[in-house]
C-alpha positions in Angstrom: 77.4 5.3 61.7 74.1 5.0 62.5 72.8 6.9 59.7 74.7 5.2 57.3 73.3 1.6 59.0 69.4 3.1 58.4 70.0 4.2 55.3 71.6 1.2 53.6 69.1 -1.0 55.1 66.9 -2.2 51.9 63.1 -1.2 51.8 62.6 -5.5 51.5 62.7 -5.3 55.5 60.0 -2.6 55.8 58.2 -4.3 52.8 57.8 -7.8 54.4 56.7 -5.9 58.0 53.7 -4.6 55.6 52.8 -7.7 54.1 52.8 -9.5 57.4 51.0 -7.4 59.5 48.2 -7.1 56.6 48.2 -11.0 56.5 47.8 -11.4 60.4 45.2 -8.6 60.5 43.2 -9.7 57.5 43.5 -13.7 59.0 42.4 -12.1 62.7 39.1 -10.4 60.9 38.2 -13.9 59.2 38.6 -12.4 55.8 40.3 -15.3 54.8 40.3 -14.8 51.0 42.4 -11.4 51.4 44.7 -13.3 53.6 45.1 -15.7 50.7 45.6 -12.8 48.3 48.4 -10.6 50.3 50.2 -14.3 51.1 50.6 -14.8 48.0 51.6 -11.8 47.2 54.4 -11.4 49.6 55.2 -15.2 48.7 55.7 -14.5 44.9 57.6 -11.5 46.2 60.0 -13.3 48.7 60.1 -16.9 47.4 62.8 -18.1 50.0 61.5 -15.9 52.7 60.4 -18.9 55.4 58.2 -15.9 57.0 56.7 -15.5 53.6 56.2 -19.0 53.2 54.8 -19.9 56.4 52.2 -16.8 56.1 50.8 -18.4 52.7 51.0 -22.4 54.4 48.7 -20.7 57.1 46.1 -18.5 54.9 45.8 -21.9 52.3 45.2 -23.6 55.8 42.7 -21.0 56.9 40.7 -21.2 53.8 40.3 -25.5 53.5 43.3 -26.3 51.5 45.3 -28.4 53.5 46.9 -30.3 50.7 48.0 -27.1 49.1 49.6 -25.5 52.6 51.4 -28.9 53.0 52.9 -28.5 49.6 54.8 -25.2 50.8 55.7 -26.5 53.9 56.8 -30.1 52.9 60.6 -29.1 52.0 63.9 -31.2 51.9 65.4 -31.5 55.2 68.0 -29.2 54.5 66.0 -26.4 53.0 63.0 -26.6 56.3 62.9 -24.9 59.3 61.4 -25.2 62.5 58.7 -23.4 61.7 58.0 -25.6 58.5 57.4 -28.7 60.6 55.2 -27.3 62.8 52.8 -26.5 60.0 53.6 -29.3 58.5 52.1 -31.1 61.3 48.8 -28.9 61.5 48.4 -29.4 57.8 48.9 -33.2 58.0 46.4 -33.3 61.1 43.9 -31.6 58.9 44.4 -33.9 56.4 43.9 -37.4 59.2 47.5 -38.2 58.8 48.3 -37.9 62.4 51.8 -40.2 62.5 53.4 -37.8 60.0 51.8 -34.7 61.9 54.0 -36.1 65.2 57.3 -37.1 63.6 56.9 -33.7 62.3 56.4 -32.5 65.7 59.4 -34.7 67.1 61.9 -32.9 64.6 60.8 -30.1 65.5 61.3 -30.2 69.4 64.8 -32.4 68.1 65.8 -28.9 67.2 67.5 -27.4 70.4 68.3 -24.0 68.5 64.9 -23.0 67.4 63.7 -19.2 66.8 60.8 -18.8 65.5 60.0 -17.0 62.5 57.9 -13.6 62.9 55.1 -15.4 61.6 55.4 -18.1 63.9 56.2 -16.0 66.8 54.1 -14.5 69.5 52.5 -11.3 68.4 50.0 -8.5 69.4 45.8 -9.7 68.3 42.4 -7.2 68.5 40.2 -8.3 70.9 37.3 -7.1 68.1 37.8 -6.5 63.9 37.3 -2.6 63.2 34.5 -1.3 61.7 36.0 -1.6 58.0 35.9 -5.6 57.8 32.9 -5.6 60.3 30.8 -3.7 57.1 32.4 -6.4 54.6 31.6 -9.0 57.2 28.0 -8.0 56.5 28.0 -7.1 52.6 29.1 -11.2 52.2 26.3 -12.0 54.7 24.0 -10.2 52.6 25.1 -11.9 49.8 24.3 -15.4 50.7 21.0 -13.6 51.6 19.9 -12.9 48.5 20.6 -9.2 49.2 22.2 -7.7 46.4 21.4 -4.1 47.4 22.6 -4.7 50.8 25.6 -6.1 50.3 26.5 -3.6 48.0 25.9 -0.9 50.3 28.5 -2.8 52.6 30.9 -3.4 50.5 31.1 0.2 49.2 31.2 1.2 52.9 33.9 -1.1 53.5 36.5 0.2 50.8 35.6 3.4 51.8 37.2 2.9 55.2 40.1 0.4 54.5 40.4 0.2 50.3 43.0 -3.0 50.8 39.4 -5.4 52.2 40.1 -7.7 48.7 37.1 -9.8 50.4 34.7 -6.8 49.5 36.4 -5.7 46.0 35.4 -9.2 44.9 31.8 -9.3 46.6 31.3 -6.2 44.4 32.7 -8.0 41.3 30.2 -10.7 42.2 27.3 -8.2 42.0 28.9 -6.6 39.2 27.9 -2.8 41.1 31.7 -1.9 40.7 32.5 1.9 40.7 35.6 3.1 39.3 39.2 2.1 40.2 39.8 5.8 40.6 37.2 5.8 42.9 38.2 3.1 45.3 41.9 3.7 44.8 42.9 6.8 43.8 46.3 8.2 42.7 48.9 8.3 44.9 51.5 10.8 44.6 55.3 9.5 44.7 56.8 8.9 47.7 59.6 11.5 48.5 61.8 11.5 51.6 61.7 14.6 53.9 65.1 15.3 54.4 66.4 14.7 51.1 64.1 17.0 49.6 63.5 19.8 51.8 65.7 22.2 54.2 63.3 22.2 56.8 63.4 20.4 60.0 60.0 19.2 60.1 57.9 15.7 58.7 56.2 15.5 56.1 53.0 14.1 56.9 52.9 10.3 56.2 49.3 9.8 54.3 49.2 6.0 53.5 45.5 5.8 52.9 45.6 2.6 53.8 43.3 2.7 56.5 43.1 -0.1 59.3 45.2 -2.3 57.6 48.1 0.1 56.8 50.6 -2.2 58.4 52.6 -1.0 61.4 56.5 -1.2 61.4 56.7 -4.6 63.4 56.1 -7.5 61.5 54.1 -9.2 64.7 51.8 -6.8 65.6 48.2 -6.3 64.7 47.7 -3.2 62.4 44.4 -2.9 63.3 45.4 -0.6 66.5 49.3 -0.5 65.7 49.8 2.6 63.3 53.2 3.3 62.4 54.7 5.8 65.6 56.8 7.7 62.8 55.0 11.1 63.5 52.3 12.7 62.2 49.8 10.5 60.2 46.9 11.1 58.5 44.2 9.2 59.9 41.5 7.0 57.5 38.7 9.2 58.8 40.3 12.3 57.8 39.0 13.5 54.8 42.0 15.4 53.2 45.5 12.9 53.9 44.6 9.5 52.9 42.9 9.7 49.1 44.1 13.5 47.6 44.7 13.2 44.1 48.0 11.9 42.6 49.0 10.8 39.5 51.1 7.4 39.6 53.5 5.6 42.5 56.1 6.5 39.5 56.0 10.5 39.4 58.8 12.5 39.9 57.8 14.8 43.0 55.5 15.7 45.4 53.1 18.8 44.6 54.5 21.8 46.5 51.2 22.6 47.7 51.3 19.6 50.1 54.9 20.4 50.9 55.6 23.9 51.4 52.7 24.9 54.1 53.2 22.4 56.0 56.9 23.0 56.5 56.7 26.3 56.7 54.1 26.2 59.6 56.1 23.9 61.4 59.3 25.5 61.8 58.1 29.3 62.7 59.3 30.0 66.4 56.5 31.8 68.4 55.1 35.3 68.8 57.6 36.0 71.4 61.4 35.1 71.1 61.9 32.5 74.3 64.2 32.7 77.0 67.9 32.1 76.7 70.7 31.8 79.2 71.2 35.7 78.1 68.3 37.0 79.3 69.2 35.3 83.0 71.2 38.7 83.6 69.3 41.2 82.1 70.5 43.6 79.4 74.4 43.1 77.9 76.8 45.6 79.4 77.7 48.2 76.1 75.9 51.1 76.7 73.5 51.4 73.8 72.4 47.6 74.5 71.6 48.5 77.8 69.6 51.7 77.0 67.4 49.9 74.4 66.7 47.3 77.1 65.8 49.5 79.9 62.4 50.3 78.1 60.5 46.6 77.6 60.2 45.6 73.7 56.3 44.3 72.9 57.9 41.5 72.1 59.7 40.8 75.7 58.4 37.6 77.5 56.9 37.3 80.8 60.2 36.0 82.3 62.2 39.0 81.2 59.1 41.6 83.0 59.5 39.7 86.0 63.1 39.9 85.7 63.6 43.4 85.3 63.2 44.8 88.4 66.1 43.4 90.2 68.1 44.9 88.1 67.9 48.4 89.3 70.8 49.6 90.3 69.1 51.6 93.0 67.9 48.1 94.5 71.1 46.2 93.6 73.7 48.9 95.6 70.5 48.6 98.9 70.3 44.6 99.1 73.3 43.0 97.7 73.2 40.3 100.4 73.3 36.8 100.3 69.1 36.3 100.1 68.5 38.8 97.3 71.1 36.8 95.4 69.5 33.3 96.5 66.0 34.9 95.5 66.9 36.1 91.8 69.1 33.1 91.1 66.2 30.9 92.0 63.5 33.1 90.1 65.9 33.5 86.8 66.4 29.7 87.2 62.7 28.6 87.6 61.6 30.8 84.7 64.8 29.6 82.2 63.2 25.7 83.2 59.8 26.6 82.1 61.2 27.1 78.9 64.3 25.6 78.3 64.8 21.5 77.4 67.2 19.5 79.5 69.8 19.9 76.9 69.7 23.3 76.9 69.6 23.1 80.9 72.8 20.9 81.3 74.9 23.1 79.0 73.8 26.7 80.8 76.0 27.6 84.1 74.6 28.7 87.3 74.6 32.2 88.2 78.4 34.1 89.0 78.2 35.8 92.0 81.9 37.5 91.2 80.0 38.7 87.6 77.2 40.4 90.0 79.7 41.6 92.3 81.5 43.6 89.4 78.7 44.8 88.2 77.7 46.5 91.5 81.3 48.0 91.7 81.1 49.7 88.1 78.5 51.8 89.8 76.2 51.6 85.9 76.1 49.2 82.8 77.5 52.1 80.9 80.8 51.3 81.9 80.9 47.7 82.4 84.3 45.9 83.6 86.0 43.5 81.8 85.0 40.6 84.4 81.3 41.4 83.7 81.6 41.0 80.2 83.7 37.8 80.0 80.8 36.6 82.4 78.3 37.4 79.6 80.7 35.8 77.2 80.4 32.6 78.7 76.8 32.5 79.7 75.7 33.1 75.6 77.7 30.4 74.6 74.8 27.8 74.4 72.6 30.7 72.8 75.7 31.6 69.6 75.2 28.0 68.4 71.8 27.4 68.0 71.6 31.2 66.4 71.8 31.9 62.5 75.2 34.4 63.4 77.8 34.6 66.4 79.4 38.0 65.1 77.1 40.1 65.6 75.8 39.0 68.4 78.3 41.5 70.5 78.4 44.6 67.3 74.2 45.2 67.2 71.4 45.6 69.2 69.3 42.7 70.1 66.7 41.1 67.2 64.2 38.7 68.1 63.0 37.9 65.0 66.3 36.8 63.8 67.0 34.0 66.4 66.2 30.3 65.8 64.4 28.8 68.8 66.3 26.6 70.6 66.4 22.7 69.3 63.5 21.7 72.4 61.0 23.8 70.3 61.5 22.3 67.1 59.1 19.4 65.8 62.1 17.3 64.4 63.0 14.0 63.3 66.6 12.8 62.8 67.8 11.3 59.4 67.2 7.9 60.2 63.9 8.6 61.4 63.7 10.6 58.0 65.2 7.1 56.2 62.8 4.6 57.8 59.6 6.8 57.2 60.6 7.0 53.8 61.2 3.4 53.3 57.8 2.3 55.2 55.7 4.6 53.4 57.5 3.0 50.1 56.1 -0.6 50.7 52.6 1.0 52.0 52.8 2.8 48.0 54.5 -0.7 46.7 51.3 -2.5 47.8 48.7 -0.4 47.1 50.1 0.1 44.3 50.1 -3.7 43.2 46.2 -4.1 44.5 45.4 -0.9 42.3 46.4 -3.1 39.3 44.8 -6.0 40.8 41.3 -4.5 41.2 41.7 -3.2 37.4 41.7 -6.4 36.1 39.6 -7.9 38.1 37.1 -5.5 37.4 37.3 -6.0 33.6 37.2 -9.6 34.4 34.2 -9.5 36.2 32.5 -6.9 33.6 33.8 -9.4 31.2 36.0 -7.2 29.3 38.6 -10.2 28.8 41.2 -8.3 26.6 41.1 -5.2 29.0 41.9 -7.7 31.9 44.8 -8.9 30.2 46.3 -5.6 29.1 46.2 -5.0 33.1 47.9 -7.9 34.0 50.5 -7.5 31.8 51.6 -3.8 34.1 52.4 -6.3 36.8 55.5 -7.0 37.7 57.3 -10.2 36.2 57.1 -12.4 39.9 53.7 -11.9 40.3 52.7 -12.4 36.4 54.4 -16.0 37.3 51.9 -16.4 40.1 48.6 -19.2 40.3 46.4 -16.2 40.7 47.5 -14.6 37.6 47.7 -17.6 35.4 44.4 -18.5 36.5 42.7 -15.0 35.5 44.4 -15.2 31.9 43.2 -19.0 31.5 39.2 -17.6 32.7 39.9 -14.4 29.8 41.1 -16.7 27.4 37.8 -18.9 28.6 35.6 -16.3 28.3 36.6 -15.2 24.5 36.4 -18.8 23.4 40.4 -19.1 22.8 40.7 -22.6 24.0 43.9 -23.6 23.0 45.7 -20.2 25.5 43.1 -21.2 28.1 44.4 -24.5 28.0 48.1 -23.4 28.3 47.0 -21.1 31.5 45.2 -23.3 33.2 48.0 -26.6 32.7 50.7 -23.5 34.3 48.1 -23.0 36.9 48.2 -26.9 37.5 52.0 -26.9 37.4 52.0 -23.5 40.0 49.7 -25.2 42.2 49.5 -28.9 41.6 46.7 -29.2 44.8 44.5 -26.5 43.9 41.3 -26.9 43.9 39.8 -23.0 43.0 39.0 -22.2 39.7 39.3 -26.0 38.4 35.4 -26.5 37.4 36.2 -23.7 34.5 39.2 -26.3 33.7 37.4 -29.2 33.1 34.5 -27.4 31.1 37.4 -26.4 29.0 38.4 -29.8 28.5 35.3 -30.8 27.8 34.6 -28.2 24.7 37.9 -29.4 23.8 37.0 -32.6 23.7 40.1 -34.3 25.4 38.4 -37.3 27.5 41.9 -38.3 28.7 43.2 -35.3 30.2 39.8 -34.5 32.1 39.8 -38.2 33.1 43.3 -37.3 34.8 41.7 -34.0 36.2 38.6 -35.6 37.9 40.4 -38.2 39.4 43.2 -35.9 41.1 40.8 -33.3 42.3 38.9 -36.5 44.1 41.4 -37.8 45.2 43.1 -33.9 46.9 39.4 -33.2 48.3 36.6 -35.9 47.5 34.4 -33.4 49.3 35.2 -30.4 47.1 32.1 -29.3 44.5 35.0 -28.8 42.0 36.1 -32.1 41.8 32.6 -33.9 41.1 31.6 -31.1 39.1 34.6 -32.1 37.0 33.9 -35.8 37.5 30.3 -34.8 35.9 32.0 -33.4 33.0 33.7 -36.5 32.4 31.1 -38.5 31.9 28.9 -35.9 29.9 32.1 -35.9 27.7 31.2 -39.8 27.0 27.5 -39.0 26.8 26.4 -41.0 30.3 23.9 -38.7 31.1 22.8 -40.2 34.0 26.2 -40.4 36.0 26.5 -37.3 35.0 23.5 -35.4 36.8 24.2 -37.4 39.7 28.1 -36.1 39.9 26.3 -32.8 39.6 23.8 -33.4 42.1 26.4 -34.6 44.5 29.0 -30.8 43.7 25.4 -29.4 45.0 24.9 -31.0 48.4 28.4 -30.5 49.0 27.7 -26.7 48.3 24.1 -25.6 47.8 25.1 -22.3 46.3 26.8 -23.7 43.2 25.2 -22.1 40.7 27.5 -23.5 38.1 26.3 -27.3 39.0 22.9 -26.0 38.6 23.8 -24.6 35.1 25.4 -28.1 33.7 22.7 -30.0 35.3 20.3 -27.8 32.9 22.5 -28.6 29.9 22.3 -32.3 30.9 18.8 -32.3 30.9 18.0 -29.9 27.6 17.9 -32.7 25.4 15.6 -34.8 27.0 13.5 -33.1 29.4 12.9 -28.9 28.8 10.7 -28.2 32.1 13.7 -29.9 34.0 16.4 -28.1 32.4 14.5 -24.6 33.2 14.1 -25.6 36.7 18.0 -25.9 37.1 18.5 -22.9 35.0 16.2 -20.7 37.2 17.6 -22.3 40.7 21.3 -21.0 39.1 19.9 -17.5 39.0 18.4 -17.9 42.5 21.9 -18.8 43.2 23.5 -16.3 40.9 21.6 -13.7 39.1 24.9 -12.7 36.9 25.5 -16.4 36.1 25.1 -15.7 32.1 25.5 -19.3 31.4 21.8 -19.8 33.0 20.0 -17.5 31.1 21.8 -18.6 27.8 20.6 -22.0 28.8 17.0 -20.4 29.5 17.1 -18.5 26.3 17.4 -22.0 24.7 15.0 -23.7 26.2 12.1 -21.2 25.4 13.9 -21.5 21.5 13.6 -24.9 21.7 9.8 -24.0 23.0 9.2 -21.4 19.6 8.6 -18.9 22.2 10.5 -16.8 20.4 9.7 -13.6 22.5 10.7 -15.4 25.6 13.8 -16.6 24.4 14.8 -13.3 22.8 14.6 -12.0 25.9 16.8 -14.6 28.1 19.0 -14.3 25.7 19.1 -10.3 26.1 19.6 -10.6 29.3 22.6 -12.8 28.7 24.3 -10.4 26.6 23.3 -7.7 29.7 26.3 -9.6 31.1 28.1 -10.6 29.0 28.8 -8.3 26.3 31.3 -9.3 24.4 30.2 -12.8 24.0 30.0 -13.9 19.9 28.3 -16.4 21.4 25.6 -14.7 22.7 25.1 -12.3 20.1 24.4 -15.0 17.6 21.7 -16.4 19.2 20.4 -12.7 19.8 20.8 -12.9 16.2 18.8 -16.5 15.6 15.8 -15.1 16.9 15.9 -11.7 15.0 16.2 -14.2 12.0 13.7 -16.4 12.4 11.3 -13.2 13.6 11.9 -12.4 9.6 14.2 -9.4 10.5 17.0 -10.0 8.4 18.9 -7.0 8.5 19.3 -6.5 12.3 19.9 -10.5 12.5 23.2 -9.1 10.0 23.8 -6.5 11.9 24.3 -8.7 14.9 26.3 -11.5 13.0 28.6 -8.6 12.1 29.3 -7.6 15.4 29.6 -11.0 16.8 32.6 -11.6 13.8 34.2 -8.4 14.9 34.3 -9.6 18.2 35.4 -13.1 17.4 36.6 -14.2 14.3 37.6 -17.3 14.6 34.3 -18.2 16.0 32.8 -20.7 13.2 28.9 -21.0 14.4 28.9 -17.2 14.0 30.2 -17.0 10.7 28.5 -19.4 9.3 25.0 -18.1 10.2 26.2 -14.7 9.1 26.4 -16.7 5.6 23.4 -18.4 6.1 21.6 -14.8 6.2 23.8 -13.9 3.2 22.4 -17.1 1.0 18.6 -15.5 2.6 19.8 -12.2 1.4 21.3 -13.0 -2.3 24.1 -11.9 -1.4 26.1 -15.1 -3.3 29.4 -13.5 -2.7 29.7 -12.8 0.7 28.6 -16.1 1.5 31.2 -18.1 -0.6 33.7 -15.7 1.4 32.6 -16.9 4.8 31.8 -20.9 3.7 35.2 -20.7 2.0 36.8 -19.7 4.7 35.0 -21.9 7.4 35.7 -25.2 4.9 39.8 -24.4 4.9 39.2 -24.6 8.4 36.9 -27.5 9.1 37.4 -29.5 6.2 35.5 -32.2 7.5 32.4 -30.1 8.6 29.4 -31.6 5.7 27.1 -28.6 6.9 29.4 -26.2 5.8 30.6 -28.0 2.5 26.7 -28.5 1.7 25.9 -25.1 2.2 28.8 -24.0 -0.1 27.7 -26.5 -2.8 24.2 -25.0 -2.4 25.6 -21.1 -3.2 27.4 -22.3 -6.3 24.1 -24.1 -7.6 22.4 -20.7 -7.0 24.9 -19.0 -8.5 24.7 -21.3 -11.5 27.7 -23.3 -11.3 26.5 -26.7 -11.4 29.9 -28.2 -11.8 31.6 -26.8 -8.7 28.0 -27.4 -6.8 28.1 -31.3 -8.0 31.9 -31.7 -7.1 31.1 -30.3 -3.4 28.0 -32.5 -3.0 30.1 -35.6 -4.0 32.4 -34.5 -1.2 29.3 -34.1 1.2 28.1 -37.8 0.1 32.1 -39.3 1.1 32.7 -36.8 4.5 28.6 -37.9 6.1 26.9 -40.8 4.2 23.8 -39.7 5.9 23.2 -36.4 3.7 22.2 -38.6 1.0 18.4 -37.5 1.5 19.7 -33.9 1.9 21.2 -34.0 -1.1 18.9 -36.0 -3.4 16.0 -33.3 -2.3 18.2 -30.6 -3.3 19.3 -31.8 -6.4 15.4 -32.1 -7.4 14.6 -28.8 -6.5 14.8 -25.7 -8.9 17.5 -23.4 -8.7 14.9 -20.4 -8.5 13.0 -22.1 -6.0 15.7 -23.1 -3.8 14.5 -22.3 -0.3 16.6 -24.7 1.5 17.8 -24.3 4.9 19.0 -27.1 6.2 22.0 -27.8 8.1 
């Protein structure tokens, strides 16, 4: 029965142990944004678990999002718990609504039949964090220094101890030094259960690689100094159990190599075959049994030598008193305990004195009586059922080699212990497993490798594809390849996720602003001020709302407010530079260059550099801002054009092509792009290619009079003055202002045409 209870209990239980004791060790070592990361997680995972939701309230707590944590927390009466109010109060203290944080306190205590929740419950703390988060403790310190090199050096160390610190996965991703995922989290092998697979009676050795935060099988203990006591694990500082090489969590067995040895190893009985209740009276009464025995095997333990000499017969037929027989059934019985378990103890019977009286009366062992050898019958009872055959246990000579030591010798573990090993080592897999994925796409996020990032996202499973985090890494891809309309769409099902969350919202409301929609980033700026008005989000957004109406002025002070509220925005350095380009250069490249202080990967500042120095006709200086950008940011069209500007205006028309062409592969739905690629097409005289491009950028942007002008000016060169009049009559109706533009080229010959205008 109680194998069949372990073994139909579901791998959920051991799964949510995991996830909580990672939460509660990652919260204990102030590593609050890997709390944040495994809540969620186990949220997603277990949306009506209340331990699951109370673990997320608390890390969004932790991390300064009160509003958010009260959200989870603020349920219907009849869907709370006890433990719901209670955080419902902390949150609404936070927040400096103290009468709601005591009537949540009063229904609480109203509750006479509380329990709390395991999260909520009392639980086992370190005194001190282990040496893992204590290196990515440093690495983040070293970032804020201005350290690059030293925090990296951390942060590598970190993973290398513990590979599920998320805080030092990302502080790499900041510095953009990220190894491998192979590297940091290696293959695991699939998880197979001991007894199911293998005859042996031994454990497979657990290898979790998990490090200090492996969690421990309660769900309220710290896993920091609480490894799971289910035999034999590989410790984090061994160098062969924790990372060997495995394919995928979804193979279909374990490599015999790590199985077989192991077992094998394991179950051998020693050297010597160990004592048995047989051997407590010598030598078995048949005759050739008793004349193999008479001459010690090499084999023959040190109880049987000091055995043999009371069994002389010589000695047996001079002292057969009462003493001699106290004295050997005290030595037999302190040499069978040395060896022998309690088991093994309980079951063997204490030494016959009629069984060594009949053996004194046959006169030899060569003619035992029948008393003698039902003694021996009973005595080597215990030994026939722990041996691989009772037959011929009375038909052949003795064999040591063939007998199973006794169940006390054997390193064992029952089924259920089997079952739950199994199961626990399946959610250690499960959530490695789910970080491995993870750390892939946020390393192609973060090497900006947007459409790699969202080919990893989509392996995850379909709860946690639903999840804030997710939606807000595909709304920053879509971002980042200039598809506005699917970033929009992410970042509204981040808003609906998550409707207090402040994280990631400053990308938001630049996206709004490209897209031009005043009223929806009105909405946004006035939400976020009103959830934290002392959040750098929210009057970054704020800033972008009134840039969007073209009040410049409001709009560096919002900025310069998101900065005192945190100095090492570099994004609110980056849009103060923007604000400032048009009117003031040196300004803007003082921003720029605090951003980089602030951030040296922050592409956005040395685009915004690159343009300055443009702006300048330093052409080399700009070239090479903008270089550096595309460093970064590789697979920016963006960027590439403007690479592509300066080749141009350098006179190197071919390279500037070459670029324009890669920046279309990349993009091509980006219209600046293609239309400077037909711009160096017109410079070229390659007529064709350019009406292809123009055409294709006017069904587009019909109302775009560049692009129609520079059409009409193609067609003149090409000789077709009817089709080139008809366009600049649409130019004249779509901008009245291109009048000049058009009267100066419409007196200029068609071979001397060297407009570029527009």
């Amino acid at each position: 029965m109680l194998q069949e209870a372990t073994q139909s209990t579901p791998p959920s239980i051991h799964l949510q142990q995991r996830y909580s004791s990672l939460v509660w060790s990652c919260l204990d070592a102030n590593l609050i944004r890997s709390a944040v990361f495994y809540a969620e997680r186990y949220y997603v995972t277990y949306t009506d678990n209340h331990d699951a939701r109370h673990l997320y309230a608390i890390a969004l707590l932790r991390s300064g999002q009160p509003h958010s944590a009260n959200h989870l927390v603020d349920l219907p009466p009849d869907s709370r718990c006890a433990g719901c109010l209670e955080l419902k109060s902390r949150c609404c203290t936070a927040l400096g609504r103290h009468r709601q944080a005591r009537e949540a306190l009063e229904q609480m205590l109203g509750e006479p039949t509380h329990i709390p929740s395991t999260s909520m419950g009392p639980r086992t703390s370190s005194a001190f964090p282990p040496q893992a988060a204590l290196h990515c403790q440093a690495g983040m310190t070293a970032m804020k220094g201005h350290q690059p090199e030293e925090a990296a050096s951390s942060f590598r160390q970190a993973l290398k101890l513990d590979p599920m610190l998320w805080d030092a996965f990302e502080g790499l991703c900041a510095l953009g030094d990220i190894p491998e995922i192979d590297e940091i989290y290696p293959p695991r092998p699939v998880v197979t259960n001991s007894m199911m697979s293998s005859t042996s009676q031994t454990q497979v050795p657990i290898a979790t690689g998990a490090g200090f935060f492996t969690p421990v099988a309660s769900g309220s203990g710290n896993l920091f100094f609480n490894p799971i006591p289910a035999g034999p694990r590989d410790s984090i500082g061994t160098v062969d159990s924790s990372f060997y090489p495995e394919d995928s969590f979804r193979q279909s067995q374990l490599r015999p190599s790590r199985s077989q040895p192991a077992t094998t190893l394991a179950v051998l009985p020693p050297a010597v075959r160990p004592l048995s209740s047989a051997d407590e009276t010598g030598p078995v009464a048949k005759k050739p049994r008793s004349t193999r025995q008479r001459t010690a095997p090499p084999s023959t333990t040190a109880a049987e030598t000091n055995i043999r000499p009371s069994k002389s017969v010589g000695a047996l037929l001079q002292g057969a008193d009462d003493r001699s027989k106290s004295s050997k059934t005290t030595a037999t019985s302190r040499s069978t305990m040395a060896m022998a378990s309690k088991g093994s103890r309980e079951q063997q019977p204490a030494p016959s004195i009629t069984r060594r009286s009949s053996r004194l009366l046959s006169g030899a062992p060569s003619k035992p009586t029948q008393p003698a050898k039902t003694s021996r019958d009973r005595r080597r009872a215990p030994v026939r059922t722990l041996s691989h055959s009772d037959s011929d246990m009375d038909e052949e000579p003795m064999n040591t080699e063939a007998l199973t030591p006794p169940t006390p010798f054997l390193v064992s573990q029952t089924p259920e212990q089997s079952q739950s090993n199994y199961e626990a080592q399946m959610a250690d897999n499960e959530i490695y497993e789910l970080t491995r994925i993870f750390a892939s796409a946020s390393r192609a996020l973060a090497l900006y490798d947007c459409k790699l990032c969202m080919d990893e996202l989509e392996n995850l499973p379909t709860k946690h594809k639903r999840s804030a985090w997710v939606m807000a890494m595909v709304g920053k891809a879509h971002y980042e390849l200039g598809e506005y309309a699917e970033a929009q769409r992410a970042f509204e099902a981040v808003r609906n996720l998550e409707p207090y969350r402040l994280w990631d919202m400053e990308v938001y409301s630049t996206l709004l602003w490209h897209q031009q929609q005043s009223i929806d980033l009105s909405f946004l700026a006035q939400e976020l001020v009103s959830i934290d008005p002392r959040s750098s989000q929210a009057w970054i957004a704020v800033g972008n709302c009134f840039s969007l109406q073209k009040e410049r002025a409001q709009a560096l002070t919002c900025f310069r407010r998101a900065l005192q509220l945190d100095s090492a925005c570099a994004y609110a350095y980056t849009l103060s530079g923007h604000e400032s380009i048009d009117e003031d250069l040196e300004k803007a490249i003082g921003f720029f260059q605090s951003a980089l202080r602030a951030d040296p990967r922050h592409y956005n500042a040395w685009y915004g550099l690159g343009t300055c120095y443009m702006r300048m006709s330093k052409l080399r200086l700009a070239d090479y801002h903008y270089r550096k950008a595309v460093t970064i940011h590789p697979r920016s069209a963006v960027l590439l054009g403007c690479v592509g500007m300066i080749q141009e205006r350098t006179g190197n028309l071919q390279g500037a092509l070459g670029l324009f062409d890669q920046a279309v592969r990349i993009s091509p739905e980006n219209a600046l792009v293609r239309y400077h690629r037909a711009k160096i097409y017109i410079a070229m005289k390659r007529y064709s290619a350019a009406v292809a491009d123009l055409e294709a950028l006017r069904d587009t942007s019909p109302d775009e009079s560049n692009v129609i002008f520079q059409l009409a000016r193609v067609y003149r060169l090409m000789g077709n003055k009817v089709k080139a009049t008809q366009l600049l009559a649409v130019v004249r109706d779509v901008s009245p202002k291109s009048v000049s533009k058009i009267r100066k080229l419409l007196d200029t010959e068609k071979d001397d045409d060297v407009m570029d205008e527009g």
